[in-house]
The first five atom37 places (N, CA, C, CB, O) and aatype in JSON, in Angstrom:
{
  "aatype": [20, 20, 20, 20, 20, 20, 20, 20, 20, 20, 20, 20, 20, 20, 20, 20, 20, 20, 20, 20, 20, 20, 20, 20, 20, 20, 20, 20, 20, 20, 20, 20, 20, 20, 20, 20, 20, 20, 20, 20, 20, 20, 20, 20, 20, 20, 20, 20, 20, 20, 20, 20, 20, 20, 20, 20, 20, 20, 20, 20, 20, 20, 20, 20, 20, 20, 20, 20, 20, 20, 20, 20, 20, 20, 20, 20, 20, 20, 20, 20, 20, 20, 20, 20, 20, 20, 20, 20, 20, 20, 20, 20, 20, 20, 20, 20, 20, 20, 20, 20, 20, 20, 20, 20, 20, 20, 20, 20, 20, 20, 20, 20, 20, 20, 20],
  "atom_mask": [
    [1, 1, 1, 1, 1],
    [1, 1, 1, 1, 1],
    [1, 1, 1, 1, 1],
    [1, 1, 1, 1, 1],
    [1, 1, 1, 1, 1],
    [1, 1, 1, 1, 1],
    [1, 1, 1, 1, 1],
    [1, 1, 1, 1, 1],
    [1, 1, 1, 1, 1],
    [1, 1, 1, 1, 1],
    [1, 1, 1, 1, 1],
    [1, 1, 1, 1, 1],
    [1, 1, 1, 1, 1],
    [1, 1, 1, 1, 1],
    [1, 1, 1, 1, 1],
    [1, 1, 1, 1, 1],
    [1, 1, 1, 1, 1],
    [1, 1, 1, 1, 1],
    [1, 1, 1, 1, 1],
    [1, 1, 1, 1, 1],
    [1, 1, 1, 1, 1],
    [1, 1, 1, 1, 1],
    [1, 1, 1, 1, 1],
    [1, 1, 1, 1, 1],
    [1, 1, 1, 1, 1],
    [1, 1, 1, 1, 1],
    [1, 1, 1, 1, 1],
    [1, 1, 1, 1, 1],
    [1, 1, 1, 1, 1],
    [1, 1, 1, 1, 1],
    [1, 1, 1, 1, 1],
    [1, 1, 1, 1, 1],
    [1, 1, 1, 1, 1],
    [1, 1, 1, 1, 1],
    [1, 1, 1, 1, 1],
    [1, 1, 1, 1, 1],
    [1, 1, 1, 1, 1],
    [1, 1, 1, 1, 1],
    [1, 1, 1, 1, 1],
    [1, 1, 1, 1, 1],
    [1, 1, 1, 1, 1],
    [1, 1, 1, 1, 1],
    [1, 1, 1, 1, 1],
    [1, 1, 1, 1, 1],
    [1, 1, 1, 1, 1],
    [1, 1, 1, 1, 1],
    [1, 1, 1, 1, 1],
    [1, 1, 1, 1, 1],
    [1, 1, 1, 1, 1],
    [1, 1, 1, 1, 1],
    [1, 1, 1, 1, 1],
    [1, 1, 1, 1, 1],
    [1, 1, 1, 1, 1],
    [1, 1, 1, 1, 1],
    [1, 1, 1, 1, 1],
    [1, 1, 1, 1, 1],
    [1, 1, 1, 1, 1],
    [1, 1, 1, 1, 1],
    [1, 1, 1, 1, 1],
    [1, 1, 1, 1, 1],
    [1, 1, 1, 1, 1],
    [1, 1, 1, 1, 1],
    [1, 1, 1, 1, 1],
    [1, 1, 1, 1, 1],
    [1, 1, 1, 1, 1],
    [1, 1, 1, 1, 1],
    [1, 1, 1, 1, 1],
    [1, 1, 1, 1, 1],
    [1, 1, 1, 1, 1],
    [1, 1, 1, 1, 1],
    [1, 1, 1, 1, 1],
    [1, 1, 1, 1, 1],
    [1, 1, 1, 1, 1],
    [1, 1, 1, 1, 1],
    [1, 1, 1, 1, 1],
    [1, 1, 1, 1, 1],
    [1, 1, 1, 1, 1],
    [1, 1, 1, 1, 1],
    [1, 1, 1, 1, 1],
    [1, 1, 1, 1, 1],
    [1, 1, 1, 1, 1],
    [1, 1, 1, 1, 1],
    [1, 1, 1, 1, 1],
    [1, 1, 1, 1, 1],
    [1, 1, 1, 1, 1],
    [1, 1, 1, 1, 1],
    [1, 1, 1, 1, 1],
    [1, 1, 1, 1, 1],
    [1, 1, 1, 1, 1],
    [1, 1, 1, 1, 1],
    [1, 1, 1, 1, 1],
    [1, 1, 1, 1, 1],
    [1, 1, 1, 1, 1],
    [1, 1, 1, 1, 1],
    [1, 1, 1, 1, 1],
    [1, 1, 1, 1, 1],
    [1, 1, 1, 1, 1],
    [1, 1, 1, 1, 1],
    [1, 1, 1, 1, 1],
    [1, 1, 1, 1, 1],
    [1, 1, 1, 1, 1],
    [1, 1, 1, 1, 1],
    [1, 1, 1, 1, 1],
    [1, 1, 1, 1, 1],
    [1, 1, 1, 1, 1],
    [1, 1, 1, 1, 1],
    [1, 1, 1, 1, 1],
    [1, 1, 1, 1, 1],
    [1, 1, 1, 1, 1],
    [1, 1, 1, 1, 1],
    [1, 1, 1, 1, 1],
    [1, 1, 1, 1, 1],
    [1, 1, 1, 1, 1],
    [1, 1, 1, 1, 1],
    [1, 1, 1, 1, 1]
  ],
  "atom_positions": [
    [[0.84, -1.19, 0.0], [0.0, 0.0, 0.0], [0.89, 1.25, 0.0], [-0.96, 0.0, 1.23], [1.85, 1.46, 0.74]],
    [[0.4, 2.0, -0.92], [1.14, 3.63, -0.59], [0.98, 4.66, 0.01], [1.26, 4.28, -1.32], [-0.19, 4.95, 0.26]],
    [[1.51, 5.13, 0.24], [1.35, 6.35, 1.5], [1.88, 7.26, 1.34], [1.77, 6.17, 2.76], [2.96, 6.96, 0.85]],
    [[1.8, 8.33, 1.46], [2.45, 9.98, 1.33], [2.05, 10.53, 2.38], [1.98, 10.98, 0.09], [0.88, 10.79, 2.63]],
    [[2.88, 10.71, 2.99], [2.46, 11.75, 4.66], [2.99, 12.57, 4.46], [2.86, 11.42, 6.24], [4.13, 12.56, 3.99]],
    [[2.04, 13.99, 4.87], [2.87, 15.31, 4.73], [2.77, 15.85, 6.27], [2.18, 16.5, 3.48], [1.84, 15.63, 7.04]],
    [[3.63, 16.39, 6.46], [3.91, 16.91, 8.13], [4.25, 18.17, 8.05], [5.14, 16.19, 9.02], [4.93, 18.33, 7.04]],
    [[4.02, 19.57, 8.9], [4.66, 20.33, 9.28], [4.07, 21.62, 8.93], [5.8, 20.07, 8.94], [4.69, 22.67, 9.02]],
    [[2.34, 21.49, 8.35], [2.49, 22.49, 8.33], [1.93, 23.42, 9.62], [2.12, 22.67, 7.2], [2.56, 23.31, 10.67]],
    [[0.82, 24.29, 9.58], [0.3, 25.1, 10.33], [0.41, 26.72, 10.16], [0.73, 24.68, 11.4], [0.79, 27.25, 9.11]],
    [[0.03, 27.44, 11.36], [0.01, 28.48, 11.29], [1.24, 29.16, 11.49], [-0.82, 28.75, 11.9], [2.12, 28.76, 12.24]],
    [[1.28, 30.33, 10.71], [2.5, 31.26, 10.96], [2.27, 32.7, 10.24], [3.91, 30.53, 10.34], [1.32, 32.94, 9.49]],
    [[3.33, 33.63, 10.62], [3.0, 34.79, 10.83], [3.76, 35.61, 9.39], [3.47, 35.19, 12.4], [4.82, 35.11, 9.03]],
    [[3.38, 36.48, 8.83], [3.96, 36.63, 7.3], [5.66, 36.85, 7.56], [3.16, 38.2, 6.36], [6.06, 37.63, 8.43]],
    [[6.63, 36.02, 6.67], [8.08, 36.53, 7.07], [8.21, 35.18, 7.88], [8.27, 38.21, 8.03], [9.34, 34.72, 7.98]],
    [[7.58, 34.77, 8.23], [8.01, 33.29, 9.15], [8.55, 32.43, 8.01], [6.52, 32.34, 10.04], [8.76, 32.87, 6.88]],
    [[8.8, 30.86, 8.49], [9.33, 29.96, 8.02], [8.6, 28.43, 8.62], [10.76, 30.27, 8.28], [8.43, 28.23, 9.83]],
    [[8.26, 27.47, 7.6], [8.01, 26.46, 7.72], [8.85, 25.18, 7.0], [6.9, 26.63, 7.51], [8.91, 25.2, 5.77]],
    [[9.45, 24.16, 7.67], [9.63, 22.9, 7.34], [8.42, 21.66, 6.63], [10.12, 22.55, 8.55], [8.1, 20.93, 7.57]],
    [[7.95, 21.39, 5.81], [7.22, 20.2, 5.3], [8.04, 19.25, 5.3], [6.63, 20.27, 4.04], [9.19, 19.36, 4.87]],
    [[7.49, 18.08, 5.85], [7.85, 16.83, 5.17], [6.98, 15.66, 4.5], [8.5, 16.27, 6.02], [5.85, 15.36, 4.88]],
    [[7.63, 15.07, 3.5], [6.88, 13.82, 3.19], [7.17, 12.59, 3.42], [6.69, 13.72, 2.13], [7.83, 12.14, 2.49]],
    [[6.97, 11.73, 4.34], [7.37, 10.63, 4.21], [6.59, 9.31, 3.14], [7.43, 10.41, 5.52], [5.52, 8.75, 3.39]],
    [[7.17, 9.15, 2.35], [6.5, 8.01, 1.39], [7.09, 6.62, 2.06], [7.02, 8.19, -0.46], [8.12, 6.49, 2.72]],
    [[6.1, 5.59, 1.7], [6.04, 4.1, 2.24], [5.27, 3.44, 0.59], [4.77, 3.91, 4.09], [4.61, 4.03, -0.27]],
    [[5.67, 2.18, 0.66], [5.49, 1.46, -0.13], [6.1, 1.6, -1.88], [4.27, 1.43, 0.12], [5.93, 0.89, -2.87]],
    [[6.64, 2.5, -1.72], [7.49, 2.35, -3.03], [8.64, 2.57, -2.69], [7.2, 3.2, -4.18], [9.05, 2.79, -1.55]],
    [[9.51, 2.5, -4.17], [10.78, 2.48, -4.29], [11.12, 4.04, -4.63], [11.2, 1.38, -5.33], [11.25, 4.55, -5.74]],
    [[11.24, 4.67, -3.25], [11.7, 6.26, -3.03], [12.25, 6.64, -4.05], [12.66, 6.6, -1.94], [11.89, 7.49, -4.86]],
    [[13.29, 5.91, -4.04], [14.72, 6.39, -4.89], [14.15, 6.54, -6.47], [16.2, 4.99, -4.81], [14.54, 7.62, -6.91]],
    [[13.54, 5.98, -7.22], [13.08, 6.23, -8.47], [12.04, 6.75, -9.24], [13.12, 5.54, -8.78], [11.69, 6.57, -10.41]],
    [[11.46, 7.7, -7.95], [10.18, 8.55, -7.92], [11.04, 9.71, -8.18], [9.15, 8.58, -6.49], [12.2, 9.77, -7.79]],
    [[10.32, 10.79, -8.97], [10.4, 12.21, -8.79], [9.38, 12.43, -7.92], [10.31, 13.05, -10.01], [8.61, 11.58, -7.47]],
    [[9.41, 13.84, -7.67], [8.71, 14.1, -6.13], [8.87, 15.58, -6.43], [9.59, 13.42, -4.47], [9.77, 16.31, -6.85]],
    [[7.08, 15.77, -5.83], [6.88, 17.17, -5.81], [6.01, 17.63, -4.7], [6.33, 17.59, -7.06], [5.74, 16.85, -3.79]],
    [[5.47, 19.11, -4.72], [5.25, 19.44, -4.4], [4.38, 20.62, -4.74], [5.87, 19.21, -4.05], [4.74, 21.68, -5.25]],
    [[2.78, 20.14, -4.25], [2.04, 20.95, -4.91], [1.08, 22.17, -3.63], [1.06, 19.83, -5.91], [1.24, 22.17, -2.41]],
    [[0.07, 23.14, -4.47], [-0.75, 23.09, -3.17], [-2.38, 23.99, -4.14], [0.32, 24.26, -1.44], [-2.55, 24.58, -5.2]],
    [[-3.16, 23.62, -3.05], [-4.23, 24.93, -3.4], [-5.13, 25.14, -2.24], [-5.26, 24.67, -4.77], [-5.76, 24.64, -1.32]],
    [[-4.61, 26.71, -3.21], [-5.85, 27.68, -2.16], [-7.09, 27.66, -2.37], [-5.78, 29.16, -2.16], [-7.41, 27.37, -3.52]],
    [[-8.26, 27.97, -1.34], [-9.21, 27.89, -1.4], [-9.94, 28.75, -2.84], [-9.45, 28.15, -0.14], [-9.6, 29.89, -3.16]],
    [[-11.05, 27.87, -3.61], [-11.18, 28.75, -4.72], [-10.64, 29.06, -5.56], [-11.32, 29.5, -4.59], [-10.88, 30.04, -6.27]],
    [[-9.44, 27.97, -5.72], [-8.29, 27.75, -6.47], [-7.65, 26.73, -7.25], [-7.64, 27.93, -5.88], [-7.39, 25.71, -6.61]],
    [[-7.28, 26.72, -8.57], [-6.7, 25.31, -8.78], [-5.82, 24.67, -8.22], [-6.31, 25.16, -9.71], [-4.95, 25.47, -7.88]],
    [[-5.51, 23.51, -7.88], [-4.03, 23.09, -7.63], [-3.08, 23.89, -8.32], [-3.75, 21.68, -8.03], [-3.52, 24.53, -9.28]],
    [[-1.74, 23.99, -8.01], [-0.43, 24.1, -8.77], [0.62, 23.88, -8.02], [-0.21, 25.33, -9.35], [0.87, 23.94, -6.82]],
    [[1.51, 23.43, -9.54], [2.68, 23.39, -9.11], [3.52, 24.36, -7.84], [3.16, 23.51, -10.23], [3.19, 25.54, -7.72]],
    [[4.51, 23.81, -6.98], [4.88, 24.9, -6.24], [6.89, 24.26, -6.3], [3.76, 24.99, -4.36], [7.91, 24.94, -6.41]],
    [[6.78, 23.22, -6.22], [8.22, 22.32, -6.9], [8.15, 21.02, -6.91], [9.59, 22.48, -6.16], [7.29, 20.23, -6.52]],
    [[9.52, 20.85, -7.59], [9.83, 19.67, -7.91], [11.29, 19.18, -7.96], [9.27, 19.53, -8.99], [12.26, 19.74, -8.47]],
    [[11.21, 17.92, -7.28], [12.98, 17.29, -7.74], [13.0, 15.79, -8.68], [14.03, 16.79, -5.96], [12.28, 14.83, -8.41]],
    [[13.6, 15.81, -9.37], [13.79, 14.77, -9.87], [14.36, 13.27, -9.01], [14.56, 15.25, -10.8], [14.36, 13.31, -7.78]],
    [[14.75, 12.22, -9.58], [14.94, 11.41, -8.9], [16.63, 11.51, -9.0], [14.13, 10.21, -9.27], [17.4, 10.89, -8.28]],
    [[17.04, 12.55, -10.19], [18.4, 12.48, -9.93], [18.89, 13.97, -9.08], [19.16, 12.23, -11.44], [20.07, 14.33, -9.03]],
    [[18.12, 14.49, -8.65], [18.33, 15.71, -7.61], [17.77, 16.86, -8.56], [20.12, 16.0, -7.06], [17.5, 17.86, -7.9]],
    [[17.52, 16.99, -9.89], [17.7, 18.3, -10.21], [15.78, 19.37, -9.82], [18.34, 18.14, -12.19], [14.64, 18.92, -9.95]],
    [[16.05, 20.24, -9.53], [14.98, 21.03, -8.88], [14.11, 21.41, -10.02], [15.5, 22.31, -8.06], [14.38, 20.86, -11.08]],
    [[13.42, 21.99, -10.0], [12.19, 23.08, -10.34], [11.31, 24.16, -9.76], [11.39, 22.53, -10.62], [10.24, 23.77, -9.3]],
    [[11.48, 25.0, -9.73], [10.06, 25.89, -8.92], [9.49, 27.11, -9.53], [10.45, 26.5, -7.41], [10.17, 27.85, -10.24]],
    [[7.89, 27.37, -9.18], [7.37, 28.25, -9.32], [7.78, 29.75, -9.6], [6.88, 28.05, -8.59], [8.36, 30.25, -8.64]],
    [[7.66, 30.34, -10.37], [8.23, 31.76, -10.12], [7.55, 32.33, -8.79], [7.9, 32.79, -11.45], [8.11, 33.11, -8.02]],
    [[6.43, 31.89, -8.65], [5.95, 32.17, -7.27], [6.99, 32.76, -6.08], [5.39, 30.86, -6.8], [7.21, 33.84, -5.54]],
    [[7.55, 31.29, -6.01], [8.14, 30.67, -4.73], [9.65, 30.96, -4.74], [7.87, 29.04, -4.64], [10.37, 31.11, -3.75]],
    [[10.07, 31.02, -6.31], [11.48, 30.82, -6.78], [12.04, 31.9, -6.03], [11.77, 30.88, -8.4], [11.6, 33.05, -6.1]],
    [[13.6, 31.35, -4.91], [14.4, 32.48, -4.08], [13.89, 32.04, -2.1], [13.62, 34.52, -4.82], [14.67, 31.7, -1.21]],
    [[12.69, 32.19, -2.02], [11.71, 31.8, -0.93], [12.06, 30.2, -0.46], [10.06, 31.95, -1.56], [12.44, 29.86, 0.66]],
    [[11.77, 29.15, -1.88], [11.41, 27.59, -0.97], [12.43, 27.03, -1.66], [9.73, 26.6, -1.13], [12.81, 27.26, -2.8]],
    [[12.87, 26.21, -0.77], [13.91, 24.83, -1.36], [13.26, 23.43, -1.12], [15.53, 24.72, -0.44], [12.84, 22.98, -0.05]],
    [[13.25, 22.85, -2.31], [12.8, 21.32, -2.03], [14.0, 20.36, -1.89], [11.87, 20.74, -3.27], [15.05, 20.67, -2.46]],
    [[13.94, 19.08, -1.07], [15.23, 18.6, -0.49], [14.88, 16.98, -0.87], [15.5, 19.04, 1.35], [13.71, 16.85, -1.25]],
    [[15.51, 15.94, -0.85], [14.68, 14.93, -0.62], [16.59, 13.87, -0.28], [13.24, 14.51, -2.32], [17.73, 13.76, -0.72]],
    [[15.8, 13.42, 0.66], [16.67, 12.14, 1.08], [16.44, 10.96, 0.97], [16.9, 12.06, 2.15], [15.33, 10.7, 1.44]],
    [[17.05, 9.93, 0.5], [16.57, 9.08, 0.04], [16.65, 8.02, 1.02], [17.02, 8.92, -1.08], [15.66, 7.28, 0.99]],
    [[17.51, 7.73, 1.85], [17.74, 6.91, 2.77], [16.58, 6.92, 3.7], [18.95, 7.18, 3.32], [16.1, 5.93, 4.26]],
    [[16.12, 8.4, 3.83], [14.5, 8.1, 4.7], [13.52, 8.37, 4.18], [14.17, 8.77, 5.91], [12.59, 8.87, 4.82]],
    [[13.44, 8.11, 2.82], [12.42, 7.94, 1.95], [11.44, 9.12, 2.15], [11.79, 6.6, 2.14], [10.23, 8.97, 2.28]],
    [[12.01, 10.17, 2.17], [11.51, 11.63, 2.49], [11.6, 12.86, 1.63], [12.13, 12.04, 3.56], [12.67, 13.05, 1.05]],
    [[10.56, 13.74, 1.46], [11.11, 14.7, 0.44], [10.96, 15.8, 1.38], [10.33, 14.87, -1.09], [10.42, 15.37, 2.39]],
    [[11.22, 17.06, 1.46], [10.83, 18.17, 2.32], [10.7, 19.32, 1.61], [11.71, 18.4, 3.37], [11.21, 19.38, 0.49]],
    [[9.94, 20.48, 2.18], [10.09, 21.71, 1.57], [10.27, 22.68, 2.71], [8.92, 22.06, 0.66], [9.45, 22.74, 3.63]],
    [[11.31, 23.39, 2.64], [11.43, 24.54, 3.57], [11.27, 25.66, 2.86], [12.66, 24.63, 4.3], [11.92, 26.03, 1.88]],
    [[10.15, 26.32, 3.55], [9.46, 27.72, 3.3], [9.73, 28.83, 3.95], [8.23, 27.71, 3.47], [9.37, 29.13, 5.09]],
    [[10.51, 29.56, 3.05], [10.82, 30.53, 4.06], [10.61, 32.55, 3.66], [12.53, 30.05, 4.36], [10.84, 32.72, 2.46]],
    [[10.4, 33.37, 4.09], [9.24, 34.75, 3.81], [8.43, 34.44, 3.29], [9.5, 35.91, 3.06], [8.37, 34.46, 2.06]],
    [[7.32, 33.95, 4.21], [6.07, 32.93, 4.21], [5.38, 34.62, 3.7], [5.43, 31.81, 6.14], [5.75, 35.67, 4.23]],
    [[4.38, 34.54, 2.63], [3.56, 35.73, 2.51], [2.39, 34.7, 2.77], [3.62, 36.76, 1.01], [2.4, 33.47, 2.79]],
    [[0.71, 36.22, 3.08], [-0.3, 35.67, 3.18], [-0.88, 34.95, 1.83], [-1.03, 36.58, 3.73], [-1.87, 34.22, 1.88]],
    [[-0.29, 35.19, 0.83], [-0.88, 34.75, -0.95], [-0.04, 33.23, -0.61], [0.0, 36.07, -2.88], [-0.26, 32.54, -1.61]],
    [[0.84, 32.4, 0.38], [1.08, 31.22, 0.65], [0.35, 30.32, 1.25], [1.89, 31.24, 1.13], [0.8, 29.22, 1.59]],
    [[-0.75, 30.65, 1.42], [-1.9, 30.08, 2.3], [-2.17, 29.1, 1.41], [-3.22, 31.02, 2.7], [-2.13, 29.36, 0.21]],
    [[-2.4, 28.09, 1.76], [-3.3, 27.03, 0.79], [-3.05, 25.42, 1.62], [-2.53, 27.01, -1.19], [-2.55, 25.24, 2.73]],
    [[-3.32, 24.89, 1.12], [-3.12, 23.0, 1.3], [-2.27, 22.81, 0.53], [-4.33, 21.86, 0.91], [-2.34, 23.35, -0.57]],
    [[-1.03, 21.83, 0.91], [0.19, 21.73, 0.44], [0.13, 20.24, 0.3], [1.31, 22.36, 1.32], [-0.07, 19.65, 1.36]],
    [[0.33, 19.16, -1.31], [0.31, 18.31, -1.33], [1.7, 17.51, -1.8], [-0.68, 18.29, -1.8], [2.29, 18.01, -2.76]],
    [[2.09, 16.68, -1.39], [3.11, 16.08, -1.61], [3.12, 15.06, -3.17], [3.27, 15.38, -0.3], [1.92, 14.86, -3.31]],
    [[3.57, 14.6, -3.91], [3.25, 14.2, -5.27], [4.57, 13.36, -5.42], [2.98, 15.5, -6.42], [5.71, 13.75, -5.14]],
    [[4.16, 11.99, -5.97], [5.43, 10.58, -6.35], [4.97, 11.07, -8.22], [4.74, 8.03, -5.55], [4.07, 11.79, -8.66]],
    [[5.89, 10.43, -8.79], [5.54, 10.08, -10.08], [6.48, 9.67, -10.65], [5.02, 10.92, -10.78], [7.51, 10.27, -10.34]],
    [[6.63, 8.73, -11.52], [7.18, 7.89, -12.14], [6.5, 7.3, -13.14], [7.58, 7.17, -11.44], [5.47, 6.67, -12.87]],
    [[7.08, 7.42, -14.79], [5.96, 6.96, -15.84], [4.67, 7.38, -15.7], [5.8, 5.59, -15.89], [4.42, 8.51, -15.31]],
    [[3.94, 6.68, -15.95], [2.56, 6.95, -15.66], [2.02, 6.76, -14.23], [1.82, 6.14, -16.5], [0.82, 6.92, -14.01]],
    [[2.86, 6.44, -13.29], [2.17, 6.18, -12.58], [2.39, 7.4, -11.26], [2.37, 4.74, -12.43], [3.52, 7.87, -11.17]],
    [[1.15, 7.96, -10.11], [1.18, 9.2, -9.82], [0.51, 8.47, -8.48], [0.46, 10.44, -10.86], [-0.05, 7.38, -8.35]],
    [[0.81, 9.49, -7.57], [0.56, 9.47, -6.33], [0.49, 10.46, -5.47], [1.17, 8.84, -5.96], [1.54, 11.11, -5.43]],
    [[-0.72, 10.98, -4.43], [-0.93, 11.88, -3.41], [-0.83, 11.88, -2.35], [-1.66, 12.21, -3.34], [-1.03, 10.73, -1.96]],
    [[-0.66, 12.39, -1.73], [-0.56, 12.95, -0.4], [-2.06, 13.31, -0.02], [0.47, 14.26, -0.35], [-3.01, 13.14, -0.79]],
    [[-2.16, 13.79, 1.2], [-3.52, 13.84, 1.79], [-3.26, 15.19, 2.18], [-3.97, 12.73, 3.0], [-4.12, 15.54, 2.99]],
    [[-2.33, 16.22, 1.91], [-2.24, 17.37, 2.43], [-1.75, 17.81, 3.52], [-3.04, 17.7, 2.44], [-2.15, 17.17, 4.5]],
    [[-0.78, 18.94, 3.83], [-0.92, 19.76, 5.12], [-1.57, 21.35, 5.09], [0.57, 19.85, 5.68], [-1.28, 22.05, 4.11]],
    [[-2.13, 21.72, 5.77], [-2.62, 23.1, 5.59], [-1.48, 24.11, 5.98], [-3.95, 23.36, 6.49], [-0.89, 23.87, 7.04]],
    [[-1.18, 24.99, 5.38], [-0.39, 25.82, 5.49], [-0.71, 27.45, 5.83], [0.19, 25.58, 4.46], [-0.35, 28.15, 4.88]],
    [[-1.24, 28.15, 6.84], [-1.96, 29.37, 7.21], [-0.66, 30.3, 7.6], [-3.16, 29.12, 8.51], [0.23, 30.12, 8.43]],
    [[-1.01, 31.77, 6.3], [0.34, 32.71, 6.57], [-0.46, 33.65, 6.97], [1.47, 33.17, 5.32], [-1.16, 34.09, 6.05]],
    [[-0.66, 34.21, 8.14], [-1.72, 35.52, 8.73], [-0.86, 36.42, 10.24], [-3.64, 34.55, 9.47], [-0.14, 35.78, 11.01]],
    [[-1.02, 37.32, 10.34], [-0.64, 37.81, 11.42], [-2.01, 37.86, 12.58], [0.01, 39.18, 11.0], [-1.84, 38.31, 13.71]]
  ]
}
């Protein structure tokens, strides 16, 4: 069975900083790309990043400068550290496997940027 756990997010204050993590189970970590998505309420999903399975990144112009995506493979984990959190960062943050055709979710963390 597969699993995508996302951890870390919550509330914070604009200019703050948040850690995400994903821990994936049941696949083979290492040959997934892995991303990272989210949406705001009243909003489509989107992209926010991405790493390949051989390290190389991607991100949003959004975000680009702000978030780094990380992923370790030994603990079958991807992370995103967020950092000059604005309130337009608000949304549900989903974690994303993919490989070929085949795709996988996360169940979300909520991510609230408000003073």
């Amino acid at each position: 069975q597969v699993q995508l756990v996302e951890t870390g997010g919550g509330l914070v204050q604009p200019g703050g900083s948040l850690r995400l993590s994903c821990a994936a189970s049941g696949i083979i970590f290492s040959i997934y790309h892995m991303g990272w998505y989210r949406q705001a309420p009243g909003k489509q999903r989107e992209l926010v990043a991405t790493i390949t399975r051989g390290g190389t990144t991607n991100y949003s112009d959004s975000v680009k400068g702000r978030f780094t995506i990380s992923r370790d493979n030994a603990k079958n984990t991807v992370y995103l550290q967020t950092n000059s959190l604005k309130p337009e960062d608000t949304a549900v943050y989903y974690c994303n496997a993919w490989s070929g055709t085949v795709n996988y979710w996360g169940q979300g963390t909520q991510v609230t940027v408000s003073s």
